[in-house]
C-alpha positions as CSV (number, residue, x, y, z in Angstrom):
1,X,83.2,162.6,46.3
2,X,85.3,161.4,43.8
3,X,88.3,160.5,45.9
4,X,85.4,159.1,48.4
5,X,84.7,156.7,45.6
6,X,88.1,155.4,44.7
7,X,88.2,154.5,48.3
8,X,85.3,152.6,48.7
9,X,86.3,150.4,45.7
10,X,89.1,148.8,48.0
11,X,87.3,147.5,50.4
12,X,86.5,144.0,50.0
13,X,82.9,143.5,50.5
14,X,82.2,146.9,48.4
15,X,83.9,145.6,45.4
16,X,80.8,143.9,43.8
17,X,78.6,147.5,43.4
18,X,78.3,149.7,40.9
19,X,79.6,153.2,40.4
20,X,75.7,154.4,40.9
21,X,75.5,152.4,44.1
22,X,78.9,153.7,45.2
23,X,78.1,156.9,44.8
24,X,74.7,156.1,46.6
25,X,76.9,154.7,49.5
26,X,79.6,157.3,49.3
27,X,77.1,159.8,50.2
28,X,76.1,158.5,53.2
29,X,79.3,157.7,54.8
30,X,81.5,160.5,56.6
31,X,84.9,159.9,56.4
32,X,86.8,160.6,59.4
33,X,91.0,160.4,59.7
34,X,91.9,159.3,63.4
35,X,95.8,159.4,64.7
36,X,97.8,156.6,66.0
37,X,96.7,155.5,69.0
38,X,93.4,157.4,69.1
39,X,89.9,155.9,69.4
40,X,87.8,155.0,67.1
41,X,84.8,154.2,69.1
42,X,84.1,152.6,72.4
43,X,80.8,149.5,72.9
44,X,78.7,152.2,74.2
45,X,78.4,153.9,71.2
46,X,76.0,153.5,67.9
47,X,76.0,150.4,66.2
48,X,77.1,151.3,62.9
49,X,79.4,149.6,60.4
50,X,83.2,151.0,59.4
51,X,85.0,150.2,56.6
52,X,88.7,150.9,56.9
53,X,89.8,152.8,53.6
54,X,93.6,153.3,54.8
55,X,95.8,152.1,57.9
56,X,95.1,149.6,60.2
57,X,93.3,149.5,63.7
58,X,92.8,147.1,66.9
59,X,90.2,146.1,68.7
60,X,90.7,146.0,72.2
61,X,88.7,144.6,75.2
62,X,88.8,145.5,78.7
63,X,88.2,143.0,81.0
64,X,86.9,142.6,84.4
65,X,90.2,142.8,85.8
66,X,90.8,146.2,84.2
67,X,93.6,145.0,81.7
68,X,93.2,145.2,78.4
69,X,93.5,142.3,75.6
70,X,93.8,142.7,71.8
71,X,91.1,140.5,70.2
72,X,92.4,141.0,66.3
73,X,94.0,143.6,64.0
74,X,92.4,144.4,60.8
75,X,93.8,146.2,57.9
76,X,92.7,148.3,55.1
77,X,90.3,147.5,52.7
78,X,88.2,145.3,55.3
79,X,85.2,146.4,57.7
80,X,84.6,146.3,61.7
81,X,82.0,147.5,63.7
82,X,78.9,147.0,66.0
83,X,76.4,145.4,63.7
84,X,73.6,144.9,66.6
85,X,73.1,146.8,70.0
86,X,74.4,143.5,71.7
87,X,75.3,143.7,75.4
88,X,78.4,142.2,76.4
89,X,80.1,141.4,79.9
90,X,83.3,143.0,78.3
91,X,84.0,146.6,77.3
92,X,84.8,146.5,73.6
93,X,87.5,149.3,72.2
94,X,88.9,149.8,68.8
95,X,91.8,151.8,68.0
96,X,93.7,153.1,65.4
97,X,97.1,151.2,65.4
98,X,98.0,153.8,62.6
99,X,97.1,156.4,61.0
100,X,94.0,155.2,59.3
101,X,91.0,157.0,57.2
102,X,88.2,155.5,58.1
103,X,84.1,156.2,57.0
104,X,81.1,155.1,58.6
105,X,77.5,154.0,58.4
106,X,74.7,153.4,60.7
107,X,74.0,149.5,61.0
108,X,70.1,150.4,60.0
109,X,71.3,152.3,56.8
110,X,73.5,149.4,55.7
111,X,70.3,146.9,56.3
112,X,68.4,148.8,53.9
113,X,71.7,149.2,51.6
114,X,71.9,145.8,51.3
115,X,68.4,144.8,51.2
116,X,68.6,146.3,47.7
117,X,71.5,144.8,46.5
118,X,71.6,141.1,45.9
119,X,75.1,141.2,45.4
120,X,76.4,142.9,48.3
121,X,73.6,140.8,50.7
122,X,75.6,137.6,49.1
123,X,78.7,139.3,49.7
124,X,78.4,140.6,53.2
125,X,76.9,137.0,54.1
126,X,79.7,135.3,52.5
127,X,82.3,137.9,55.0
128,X,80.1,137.0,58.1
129,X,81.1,133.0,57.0
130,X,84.7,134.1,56.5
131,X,84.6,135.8,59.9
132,X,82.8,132.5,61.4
133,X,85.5,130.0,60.2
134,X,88.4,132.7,61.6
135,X,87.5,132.3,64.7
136,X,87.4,128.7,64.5
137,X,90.6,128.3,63.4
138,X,91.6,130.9,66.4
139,X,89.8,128.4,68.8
140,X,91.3,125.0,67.7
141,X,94.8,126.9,67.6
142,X,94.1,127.6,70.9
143,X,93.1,124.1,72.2
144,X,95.6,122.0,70.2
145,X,98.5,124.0,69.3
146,X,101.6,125.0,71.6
147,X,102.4,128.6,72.4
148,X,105.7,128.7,70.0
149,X,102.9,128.0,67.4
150,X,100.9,130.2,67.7
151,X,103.3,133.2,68.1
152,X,104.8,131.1,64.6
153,X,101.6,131.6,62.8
154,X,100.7,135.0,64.2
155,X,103.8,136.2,62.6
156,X,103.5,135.1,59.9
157,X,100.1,136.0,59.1
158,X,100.8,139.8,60.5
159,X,104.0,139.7,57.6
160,X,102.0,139.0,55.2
161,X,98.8,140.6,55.9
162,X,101.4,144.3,57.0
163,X,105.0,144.0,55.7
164,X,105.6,146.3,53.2
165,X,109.0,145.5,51.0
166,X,111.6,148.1,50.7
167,X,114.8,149.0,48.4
168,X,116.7,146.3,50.1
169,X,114.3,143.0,49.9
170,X,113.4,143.5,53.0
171,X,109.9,143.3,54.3
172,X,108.9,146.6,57.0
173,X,106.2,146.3,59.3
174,X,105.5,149.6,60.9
175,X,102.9,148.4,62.9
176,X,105.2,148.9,66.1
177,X,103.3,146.1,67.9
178,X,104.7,145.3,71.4
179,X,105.5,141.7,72.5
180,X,103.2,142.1,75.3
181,X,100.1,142.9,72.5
182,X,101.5,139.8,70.7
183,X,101.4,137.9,73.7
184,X,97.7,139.5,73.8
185,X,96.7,138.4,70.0
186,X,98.2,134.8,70.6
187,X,96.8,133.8,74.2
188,X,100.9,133.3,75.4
189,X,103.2,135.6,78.0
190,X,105.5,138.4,77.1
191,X,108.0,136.0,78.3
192,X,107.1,133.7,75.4
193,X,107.2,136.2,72.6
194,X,110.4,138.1,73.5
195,X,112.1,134.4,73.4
196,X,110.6,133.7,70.7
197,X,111.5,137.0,68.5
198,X,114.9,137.5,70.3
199,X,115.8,133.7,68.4
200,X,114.6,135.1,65.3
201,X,116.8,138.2,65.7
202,X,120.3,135.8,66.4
203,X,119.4,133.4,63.5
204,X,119.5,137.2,61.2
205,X,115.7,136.4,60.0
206,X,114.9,140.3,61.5
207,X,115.6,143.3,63.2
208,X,114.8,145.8,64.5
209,X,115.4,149.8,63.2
210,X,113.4,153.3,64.8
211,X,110.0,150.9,66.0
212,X,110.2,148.6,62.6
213,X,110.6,145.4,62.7
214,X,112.4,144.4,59.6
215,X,112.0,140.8,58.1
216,X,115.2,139.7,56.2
217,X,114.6,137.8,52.7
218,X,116.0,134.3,54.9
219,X,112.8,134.8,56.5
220,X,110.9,131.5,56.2
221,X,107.7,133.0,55.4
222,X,106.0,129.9,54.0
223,X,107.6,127.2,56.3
224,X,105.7,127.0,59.4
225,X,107.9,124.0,60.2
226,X,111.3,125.9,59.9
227,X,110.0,128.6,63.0
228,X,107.9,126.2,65.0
C-alpha cells in the first residue's frame, strides 16, 4: 500500500489530498503494469478513470476506414479514461506506448470520491478546463497554421514533455514514435514529417541511435521561429 501511495502523490490532480484520503483512494484502485504496445482498454469497456503512475500511453482511434489515428499521448503523473458511457461513431483505443504502471477506478467511485472532497472537485474541474483549452489550441493550430508548424510545435512539446537528458547533454526520447504516428498527432503526411526530421538530422540538432531519437544541446528548444 505504501508504495501505492507514493504513486498516487505524482499524479497531478491527486496532489491536493491527504495521506487519509490517499490511502482511502489507494485502496480502491488496482494497479495493473501493461507492456509496450499492449492495450489498455478498448471504448467498449467500463467507464472508469486511470491515472498513469509510470510510462506513457496513446490513445488511438479507429476510423471508419479501418486505419487508425493517434488522437494524443499522455505521460505519467496525468489521468485518461472514459468518464461517461458516451457513444461515439469512432472506436476509441488506448495503448501503452511504454511500459507503463497504471491503476484504476470506476467513473461512479470517483463521483462519490470527489463529491467529498472540495479540493479534488476544484481540481478535477480545473483539469477538465485545461483539457478544454488543449484542444482549442489543437483546433486553431489546425485551421491557421502550416503543416511544418505543427510538426515544429509537436516536437517540441513531445521534447519537453518525454526527453530525458543523459551523460552527454543530450536529451533521449525513447518513445520510438514513428513519422507516420507524428504525421497521425499533427494532421500532416509521412512525407511531411520524414522531410521535416531528415533536415533536422543534416543541420546535427538530432539523431538517431537503437529507436532513440537523440536531441543535441543546438537544439532550438525554445525558438519556434528557428525550426518553422
Amino acid at each position: 500500500m505504501e508504495n501505492k501511495i507514493w504513486y498516487l502523490k505524482q499524479i497531478n490532480i491527486l496532489k491536493s489530498l491527504s495521506e487519509k484520503e490517499l490511502m482511502t483512494l489507494g485502496a480502491q484502485c488496482p494497479m495493473i503494469l501493461y507492456k509496450r504496445g499492449e492495450h489498455v482498454y478498448i471504448q467498449e469497456g467500463d467507464a472508469n478513470i486511470y491515472f498513469i503512475k509510470s510510462g506513457s500511453i496513446k490513445v488511438v482511434v479507429l476510423t471508419e476506414e479501418g486505419s487508425e489515428q493517434i488522437k494524443e499521448i499522455i505521460e505519467a503523473g496525468e489521468i485518461f479514461g472514459r468518464f461517461i458511457d458516451a457513444v461515439s461513431d469512432q472506436q476509441e483505443q488506448v495503448v501503452a506506448v511504454e511500459d507503463c504502471m497504471v491503476c484504476y477506478l470506476p467513473f461512479t467511485n470517483w463521483r462519490n470520491f470527489i463529491k467529498e472532497s472540495a479540493a479534488l472537485s476544484y481540481s478535477f474541474i480545473k483539469w477538465i478546463g485545461l483539457r478544454i483549452k488543449k484542444m482549442e489550441r489543437k483546433m486553431d493550430s489546425l485551421y491557421f497554421k502550416n503543416s511544418r508548424q505543427r510538426i515544429a510545435e509537436s516536437l517540441q512539446d513531445i521534447i519537453q514533455r518525454f526527453g530525458k537528458p543523459d551523460a552527454e547533454g543530450n536529451t533521449v526520447l525513447n518513445l520510438n514514435l514513428t513519422h507516420d504516428e507524428m504525421a497521425q498527432l499533427t494532421g500532416t503526411s509521412r512525407q511531411s514529417v520524414n522531410m521535416f526530421m531528415n533536415e533536422l538530422r543534416d543541420k546535427g540538432w538530432i539523431d538517431y541511435r537503437r529507436n532513440k531519437l537523440v536531441v543535441k544541446p543546438a537544439f532550438p528548444l525554445n525558438d519556434i521561429s528557428a525550426l518553422s
